[in-house]
MIDREN-821676 format. One record per residue (C-alpha): x, z, y; residue in one letter. Coordinates in steps of 0.1 Angstrom, whole numbers, m for minus. Example, Ala and Ser with C-alpha at 12.3 -4.5 7.8 and 13.67 -1.06 7.14 Angstrom:
% MIDREN-821676
123;78;m45;A
137;71;m11;S
//
This chain:
% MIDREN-821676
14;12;97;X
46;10;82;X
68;42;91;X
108;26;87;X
94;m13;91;X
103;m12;126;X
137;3;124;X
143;m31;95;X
130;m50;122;X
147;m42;149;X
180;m37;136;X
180;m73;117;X
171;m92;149;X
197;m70;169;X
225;m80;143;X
218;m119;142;X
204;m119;184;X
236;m100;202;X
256;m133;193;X
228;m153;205;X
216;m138;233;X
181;m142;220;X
178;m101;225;X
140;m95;219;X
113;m74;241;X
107;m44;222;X
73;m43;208;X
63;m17;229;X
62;m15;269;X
53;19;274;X
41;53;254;X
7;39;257;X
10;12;239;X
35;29;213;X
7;50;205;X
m14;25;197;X
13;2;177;X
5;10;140;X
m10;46;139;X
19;62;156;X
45;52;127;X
54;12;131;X
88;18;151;X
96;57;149;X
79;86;134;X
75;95;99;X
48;105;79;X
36;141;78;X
31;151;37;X
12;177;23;X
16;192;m15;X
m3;210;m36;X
6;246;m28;X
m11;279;m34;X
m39;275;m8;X
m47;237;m20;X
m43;250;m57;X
m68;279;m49;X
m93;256;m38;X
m87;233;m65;X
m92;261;m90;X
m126;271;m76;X
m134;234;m72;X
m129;227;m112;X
m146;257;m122;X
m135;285;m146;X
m127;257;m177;X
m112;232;m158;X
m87;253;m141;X
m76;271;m174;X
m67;237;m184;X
m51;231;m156;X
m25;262;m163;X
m26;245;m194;X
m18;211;m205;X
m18;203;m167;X
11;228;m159;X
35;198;m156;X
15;173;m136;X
23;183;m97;X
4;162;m74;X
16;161;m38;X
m2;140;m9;X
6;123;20;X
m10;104;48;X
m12;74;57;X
m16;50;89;X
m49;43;74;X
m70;75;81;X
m91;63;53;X
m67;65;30;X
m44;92;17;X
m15;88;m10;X
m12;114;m43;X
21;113;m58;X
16;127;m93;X
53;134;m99;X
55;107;m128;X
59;68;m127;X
28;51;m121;X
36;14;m121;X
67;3;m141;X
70;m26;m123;X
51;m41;m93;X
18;m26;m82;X
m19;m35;m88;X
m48;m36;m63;X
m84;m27;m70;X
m105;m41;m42;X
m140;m27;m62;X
m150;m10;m92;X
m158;m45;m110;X
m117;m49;m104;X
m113;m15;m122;X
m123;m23;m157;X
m90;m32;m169;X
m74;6;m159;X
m91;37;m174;X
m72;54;m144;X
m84;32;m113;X
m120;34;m131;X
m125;68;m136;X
m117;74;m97;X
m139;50;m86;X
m165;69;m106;X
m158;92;m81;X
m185;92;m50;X
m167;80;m22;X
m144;60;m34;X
m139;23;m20;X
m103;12;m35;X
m78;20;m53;X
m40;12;m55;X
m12;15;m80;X
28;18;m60;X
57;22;m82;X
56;63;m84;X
18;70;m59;X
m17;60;m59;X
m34;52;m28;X
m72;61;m24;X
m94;51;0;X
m125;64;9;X
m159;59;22;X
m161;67;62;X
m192;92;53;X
m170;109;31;X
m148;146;35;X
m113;143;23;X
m118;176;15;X
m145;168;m13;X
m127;140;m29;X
m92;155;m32;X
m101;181;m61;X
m121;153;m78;X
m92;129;m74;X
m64;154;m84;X
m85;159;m120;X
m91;126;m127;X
m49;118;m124;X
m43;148;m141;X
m67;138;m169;X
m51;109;m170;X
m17;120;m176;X
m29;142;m202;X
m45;114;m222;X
m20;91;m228;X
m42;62;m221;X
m20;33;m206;X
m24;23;m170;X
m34;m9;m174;X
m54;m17;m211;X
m55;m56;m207;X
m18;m62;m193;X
m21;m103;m200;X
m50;m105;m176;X
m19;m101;m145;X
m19;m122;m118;X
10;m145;m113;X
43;m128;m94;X
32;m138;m53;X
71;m139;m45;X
85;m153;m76;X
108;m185;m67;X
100;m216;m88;X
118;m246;m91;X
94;m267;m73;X
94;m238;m44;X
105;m255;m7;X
137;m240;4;X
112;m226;31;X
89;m213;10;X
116;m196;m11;X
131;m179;21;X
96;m169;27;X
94;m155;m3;X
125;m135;m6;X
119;m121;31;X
85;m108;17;X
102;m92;m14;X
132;m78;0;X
127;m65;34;X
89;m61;42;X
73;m51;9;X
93;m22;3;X
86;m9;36;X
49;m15;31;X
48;2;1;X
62;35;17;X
31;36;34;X
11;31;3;X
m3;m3;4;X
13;m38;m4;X
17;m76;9;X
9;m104;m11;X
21;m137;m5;X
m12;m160;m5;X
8;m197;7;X
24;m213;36;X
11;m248;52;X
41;m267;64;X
16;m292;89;X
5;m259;108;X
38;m233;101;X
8;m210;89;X
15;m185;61;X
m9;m164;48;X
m8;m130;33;X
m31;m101;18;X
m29;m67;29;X
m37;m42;0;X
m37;m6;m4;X
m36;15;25;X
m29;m16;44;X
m65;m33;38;X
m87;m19;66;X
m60;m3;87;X
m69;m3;120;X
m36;m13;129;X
m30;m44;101;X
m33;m67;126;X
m1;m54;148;X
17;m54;120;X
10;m87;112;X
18;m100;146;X
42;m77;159;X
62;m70;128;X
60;m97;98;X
55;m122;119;X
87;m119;139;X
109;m115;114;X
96;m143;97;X
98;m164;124;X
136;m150;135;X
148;m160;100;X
127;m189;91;X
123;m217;122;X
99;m235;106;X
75;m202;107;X
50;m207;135;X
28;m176;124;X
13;m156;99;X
m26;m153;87;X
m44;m124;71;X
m66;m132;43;X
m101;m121;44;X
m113;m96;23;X
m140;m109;10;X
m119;m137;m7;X
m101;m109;m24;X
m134;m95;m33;X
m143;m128;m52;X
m111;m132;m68;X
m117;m97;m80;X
m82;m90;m86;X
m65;m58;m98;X
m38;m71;m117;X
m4;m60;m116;X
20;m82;m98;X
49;m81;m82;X
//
């Protein structure tokens, strides 16, 4: 799921272990079950990317129709879209060559969610289309399982491209933001703020390579419990729940003691929360 989260992993609890002699097993016994760690990309490999290049741009052309793909040699000229996968097979990252989020990301669970960004609106208008996800400089798509990726990907490319022509803001309603998940307040446990800083510094950024993002929901210091939200590519992932266990959750535990274990949050709270805020 996360394509350099491993190497982070492993190399932090060789560092602080050697000394130790607390060496961790490696996550993996065997090939088989490396295979099945995280879509092929939680220790090792790295993602396989695609860009838009004469063939795709071909297709695109005839996709848009005559109109559509003189603007395109138009106004568009300067919006180049690459793609690339994800562990999610439902999902796919388009990298439209300009900044996306300035700071943070925001996560759009439904189309109710989407109201506040013309952007993440007008894709879910889209037929297909189950989420949407804004990353620093990408945006994250998933789809419907009924759905070819080879329909959606000229629809998607004109609705970003439309976009960037517009000059509509990202985000319209920008006080509506959910508080920052890994922001350290005063009244934070020294726990709770290692937590926290763990999250922001050594797991989110690897997340977010793979087009999704973590958000820190709370810890419980009876049960050592904390809980976190998978977004983006993330959400869904058939392999979520190794990374959870076999990833976060070590290094949490290595670094914090009083870490027992992590929790995923159910979808269908994030559903009624109906987020899609930025945050950080």
């Amino acid at each position: 799921m996360m394509r350099n989260f491993g190497k982070v992993v492993y190399r932090s609890v060789l560092s602080s272990s050697i000394n130790g002699g607390l060496l961790p097993k490696p996550f993996c016994s065997n090939s088989a079950a490396r295979g099945l760690c995280t879509c092929r990309r939680f220790l090792f490999s790295s993602t396989a990317s695609t860009s838009l290049k004469s063939n795709d741009l071909t297709s695109l052309k005839s996709s848009l129709g005559v109109s559509q793909s003189s603007y395109f040699q138009g106004q568009r000229r300067s919006v180049f879209i690459q793609t690339q996968a994800t562990p999610n097979p439902a999902s796919l990252m388009f990298y439209p060559g300009k900044p996306v989020m300035e700071t943070g990301s925001a996560d759009f669970p439904n189309a109710r969610a989407a109201m506040n960004s013309p952007l993440a609106k007008n894709l879910f208008g889209i037929d297909g289309i189950n989420r949407v996800f804004f990353g620093s400089d990408f945006v994250t798509v998933t789809k419907s399982e009924d759905t070819s990726w080879d329909f959606l990907k000229p629809e998607i490319f004109a609705a970003i491209m439309d976009f960037y022509s517009s000059g509509q803001p990202l985000v319209s309603d920008t006080n509506s933001a959910a508080s920052k998940d890994t922001a350290i307040h005063e009244d934070d446990s020294e726990t709770v703020s290692m937590i926290k800083e763990l999250l922001e510094t050594r797991i989110r950024p690897a997340v977010q390579d793979d087009g999704g993002d973590i958000e820190y929901v709370g810890f419980d210091p009876n049960s050592g419990m904390v809980k976190l939200r998978m977004q983006g590519a993330c959400s869904g992932c058939p392999s979520s729940s190794v990374t959870l266990k076999s990833g976060i959750q070590n290094m949490l535990m290595h670094y914090v003691p009083e870490v027992k274990g992590v929790e995923q949050e159910d979808d269908e709270e994030e559903d009624a929360a109906l987020t899609g805020a930025p945050h950080e």
